[in-house]
N, C-alpha and C positions, 0 to 999 in steps of 0.2 A: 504494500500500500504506500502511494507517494505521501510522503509530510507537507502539508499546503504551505503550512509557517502563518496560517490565517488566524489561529487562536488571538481572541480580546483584539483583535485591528479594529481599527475604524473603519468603515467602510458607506460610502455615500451614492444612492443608486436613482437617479433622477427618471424620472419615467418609471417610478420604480409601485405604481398602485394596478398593473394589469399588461399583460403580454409577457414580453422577454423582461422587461425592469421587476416585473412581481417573482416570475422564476428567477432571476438571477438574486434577488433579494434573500428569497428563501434559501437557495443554495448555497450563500456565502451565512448562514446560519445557522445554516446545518456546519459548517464549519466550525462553528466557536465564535464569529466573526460579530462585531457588536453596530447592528448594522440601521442606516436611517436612510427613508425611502423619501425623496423629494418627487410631487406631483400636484395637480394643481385640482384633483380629483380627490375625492372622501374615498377611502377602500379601508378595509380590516385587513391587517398579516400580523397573526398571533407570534409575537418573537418581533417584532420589525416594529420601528421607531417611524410610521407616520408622517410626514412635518409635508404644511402647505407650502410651495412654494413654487412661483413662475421663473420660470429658468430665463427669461429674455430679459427679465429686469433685476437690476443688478441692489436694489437697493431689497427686492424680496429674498434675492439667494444670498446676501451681505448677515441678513435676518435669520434665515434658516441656519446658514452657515455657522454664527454667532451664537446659536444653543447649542449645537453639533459640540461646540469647543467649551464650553460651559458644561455638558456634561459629559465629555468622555476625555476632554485638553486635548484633540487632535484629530488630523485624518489620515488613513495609510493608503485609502485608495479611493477613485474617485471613477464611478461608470457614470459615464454620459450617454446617456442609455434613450434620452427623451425625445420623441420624435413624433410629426404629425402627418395623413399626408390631406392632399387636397387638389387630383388629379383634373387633367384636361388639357388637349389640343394644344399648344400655342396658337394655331389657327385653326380653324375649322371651316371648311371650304366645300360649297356645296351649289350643283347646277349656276356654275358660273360667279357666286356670291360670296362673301365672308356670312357666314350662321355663327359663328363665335368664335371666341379668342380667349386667352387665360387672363381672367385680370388680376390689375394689380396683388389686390387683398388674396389671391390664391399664391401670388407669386411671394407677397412679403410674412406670409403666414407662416408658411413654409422655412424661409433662409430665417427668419429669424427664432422658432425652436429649434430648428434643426440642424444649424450654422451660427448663429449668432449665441443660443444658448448653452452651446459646447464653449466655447470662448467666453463668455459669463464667466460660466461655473469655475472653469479652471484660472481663467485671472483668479479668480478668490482664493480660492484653496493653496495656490501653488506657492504662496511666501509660507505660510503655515507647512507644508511639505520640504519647503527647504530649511525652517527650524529643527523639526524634526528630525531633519539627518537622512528623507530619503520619502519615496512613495510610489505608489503604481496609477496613471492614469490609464483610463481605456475607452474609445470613444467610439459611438458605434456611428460605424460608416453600411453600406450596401452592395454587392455585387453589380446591381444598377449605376454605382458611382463610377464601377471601374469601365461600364462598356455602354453605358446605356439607357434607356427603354422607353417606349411609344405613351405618349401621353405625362409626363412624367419632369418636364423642363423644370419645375423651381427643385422638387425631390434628388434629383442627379446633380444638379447644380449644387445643393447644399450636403450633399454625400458625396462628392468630389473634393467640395472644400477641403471638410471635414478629412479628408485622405492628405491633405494639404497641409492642413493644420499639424495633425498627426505628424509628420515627417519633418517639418519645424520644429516644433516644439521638443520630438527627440535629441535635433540638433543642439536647442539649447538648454536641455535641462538637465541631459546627462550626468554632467560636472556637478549636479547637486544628488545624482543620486535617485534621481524620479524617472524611472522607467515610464515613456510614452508607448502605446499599441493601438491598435484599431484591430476590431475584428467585424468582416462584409459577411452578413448571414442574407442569403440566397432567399426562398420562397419560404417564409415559416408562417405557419398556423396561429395567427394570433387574431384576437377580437380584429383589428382596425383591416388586417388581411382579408378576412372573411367577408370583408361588407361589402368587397370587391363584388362583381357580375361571375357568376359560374363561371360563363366563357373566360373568361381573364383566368381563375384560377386553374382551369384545365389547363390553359397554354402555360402558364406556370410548372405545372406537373411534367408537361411536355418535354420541357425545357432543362428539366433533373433529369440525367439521368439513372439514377437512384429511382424514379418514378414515381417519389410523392413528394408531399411538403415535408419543412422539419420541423421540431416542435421548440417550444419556447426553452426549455429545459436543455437543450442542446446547445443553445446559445451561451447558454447561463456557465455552461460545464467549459465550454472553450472562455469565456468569463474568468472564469474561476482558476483555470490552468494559469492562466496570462499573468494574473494577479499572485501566483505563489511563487514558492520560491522553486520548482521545479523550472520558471522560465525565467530566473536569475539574469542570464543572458540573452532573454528577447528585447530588442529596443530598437522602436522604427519601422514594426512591421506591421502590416494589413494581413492579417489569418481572415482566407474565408471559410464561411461555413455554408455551405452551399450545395451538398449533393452531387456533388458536381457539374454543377452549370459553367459551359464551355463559354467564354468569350467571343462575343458576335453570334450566338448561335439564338 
């Protein structure tokens, strides 16, 4: 059995009231892990520490963050897990006409949980990180970020960032000791997944070849690796999890 090295860490899981933030929450608990769920949603996780909080505003996750240290004096790990979407066309173009277009408020909805609230979170925590002598961020990015996908411009846009971000930030934080990662999880079974059209989630399935979705809990667990001390020496890397969904395919 690997030693995770997660016993009494702190650990802060944004998006963490439902999908992969609820599994990943619970599994870093099942660790020993002392762990607080930032979401801007009411949920119950028996073991798991709760706290409102909107990740885009900086004076909310300043707040959250601020009890975070008030009751446990620190953070060891920080999943930037929270994310929304709010799909459609850049254009949409029909018997010679524009029928619609993505507007703004789809466009800015999106970069700003999904991109601008990964940058939030971690400006805050990371001077706290570098007191401590050291920490693990991990931030979830998308297989979408890396190739693609139809309908989906503000979502790839901010899951590209986000892959951007990641490989900065490992450039500069190394030297203190704070392991950055990202991990791209492919087609998985969660509420916001599901509310997709059938047809979309078949071509999804289509598109694994493994031949279904994955589940939240498998995120959680490639999570989980990242943040122990088994991957001591990961830093800078995008782990997908994905089934194996091919590039361009």
């Amino acid at each position: 059995m690997i030693e995770t090295g997660l016993q009494d860490k702190v650990v802060i899981v944004t998006g963490g009231a439902a999908g992969i933030g609820r599994a990943t929450a619970l599994r870093f608990l099942q660790e020993g892990a002392r762990v607080a769920a930032w979401d801007v949603n009411e949920a119950s996780l028996e073991g798991v520490w709760l706290q409102k909080a909107d990740v885009t505003r900086k004076e909310s996750v300043d707040a959250a963050l601020a009890e975070v240290l008030a009751r446990w004096g620190g953070v060891d790990v920080l999943i930037n897990n929270a994310g929304i979407l709010r799909d459609g066309l850049l254009v949409k173009y029909k018997d010679g006409e524009v029928v619609a277009t993505m507007s703004d408020e789809q466009f800015e909805a999106v970069i700003n949980v999904n991109l601008k609230g990964v940058f939030v979170c971690t400006r805050a925590v990371v001077p706290h990180m570098i007191a401590r002598g050291g920490g693990v961020i991990l931030n979830a990015t998308s297989v979408v970020g890396l190739y693609g996908n139809f309908g989906q411009t503000n979502y790839v846009a901010a899951k590209s960032g986000v892959i951007g971000m990641t490989r900065v930030w490992a450039r500069e934080l190394g030297r203190y000791k704070i392991r950055v990662n990202a991990v791209a999880p492919g087609f998985i079974s969660t509420e916001m997944v599901r509310q997709m059209p059938e047809k979309i989630l078949d071509v999804m399935k289509g598109r694994t070849p493994l031949g279904r979705m994955g589940e939240p809990e498998e995120i959680a667990n490639a999570y989980l690796w990242l943040a122990s001390d088994a991957a001591s020496f990961v830093h800078g890397a995008v782990l997908s999890v994905d089934g194996g969904v091919v590039t361009g395919t």
